[in-house]
C-alpha positions in Angstrom: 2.6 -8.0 -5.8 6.3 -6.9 -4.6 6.3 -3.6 -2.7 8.1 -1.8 -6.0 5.0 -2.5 -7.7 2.9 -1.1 -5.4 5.1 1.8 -5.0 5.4 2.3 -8.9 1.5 2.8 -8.8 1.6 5.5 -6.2 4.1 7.2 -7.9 1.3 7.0 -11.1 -1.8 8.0 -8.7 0.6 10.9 -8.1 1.1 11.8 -11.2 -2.0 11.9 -12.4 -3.3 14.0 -9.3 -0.6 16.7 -9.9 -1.5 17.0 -13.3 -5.1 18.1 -12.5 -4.0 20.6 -10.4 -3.3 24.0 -12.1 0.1 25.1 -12.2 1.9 28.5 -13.1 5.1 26.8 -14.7 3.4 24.4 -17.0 3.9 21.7 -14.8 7.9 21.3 -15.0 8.4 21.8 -11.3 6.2 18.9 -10.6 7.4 17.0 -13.6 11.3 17.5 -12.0 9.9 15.8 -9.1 8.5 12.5 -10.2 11.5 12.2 -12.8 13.7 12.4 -9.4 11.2 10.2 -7.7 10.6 7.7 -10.5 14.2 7.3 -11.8 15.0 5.0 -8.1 11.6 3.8 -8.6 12.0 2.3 -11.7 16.2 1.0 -10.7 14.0 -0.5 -7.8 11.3 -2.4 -10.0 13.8 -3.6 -12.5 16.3 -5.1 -9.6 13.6 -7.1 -7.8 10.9 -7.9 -11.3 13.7 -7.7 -14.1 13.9 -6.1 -17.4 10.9 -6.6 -18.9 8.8 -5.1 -16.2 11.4 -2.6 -15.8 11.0 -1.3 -19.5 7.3 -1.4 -19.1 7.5 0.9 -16.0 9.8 3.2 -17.8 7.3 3.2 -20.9 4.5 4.0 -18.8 6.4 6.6 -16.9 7.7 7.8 -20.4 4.0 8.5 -21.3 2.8 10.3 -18.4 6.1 12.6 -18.5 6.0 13.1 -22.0 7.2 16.6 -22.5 10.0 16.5 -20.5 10.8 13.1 -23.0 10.0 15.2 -25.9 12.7 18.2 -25.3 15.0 16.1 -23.9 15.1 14.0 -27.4 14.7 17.1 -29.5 17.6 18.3 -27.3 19.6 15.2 -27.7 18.8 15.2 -31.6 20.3 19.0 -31.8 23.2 18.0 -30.4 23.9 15.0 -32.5 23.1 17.3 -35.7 25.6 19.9 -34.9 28.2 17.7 -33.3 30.2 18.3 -30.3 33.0 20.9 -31.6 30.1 23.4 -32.6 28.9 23.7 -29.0 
């Protein structure tokens, strides 16, 4: 197993730790910190596996931070709907 791997899964051993700890912010502070943590991670796994295990890492990491996914497309999806000259 290459050392990505292994450090993918201690990024997700992580993740799963901080979210059982209770949190006065809902979690976002920790959640800023894997996405800054993971987004190398997963650039990492997908130069030395390639794209298909790359996609799976970002699924899986896509599941755990789901919220931040969530407003981030309901975000995205505003902005498409009102277009860029409304602001």
């Amino acid at each position: 197993m290459s050392a990505s791997l292994v450090a993918v899964f201690l990024w997700a051993i992580a993740a799963n730790v901080l979210a059982m700890i209770p949190s006065r912010d809902n979690h976002w502070t920790r959640a800023y910190l894997l996405i800054g943590v993971g987004l190398p991670l997963l650039v990492w796994v997908t130069v030395q596996n390639g794209p298909w295990v790359g996609l799976l890492v970002l699924v899986a990491g896509m599941s755990m931070l789901r919220w931040p996914v969530l407003f981030l497309w309901r975000w995205l999806r505003g902005r498409v709907e009102r277009g860029p000259a409304d602001g």
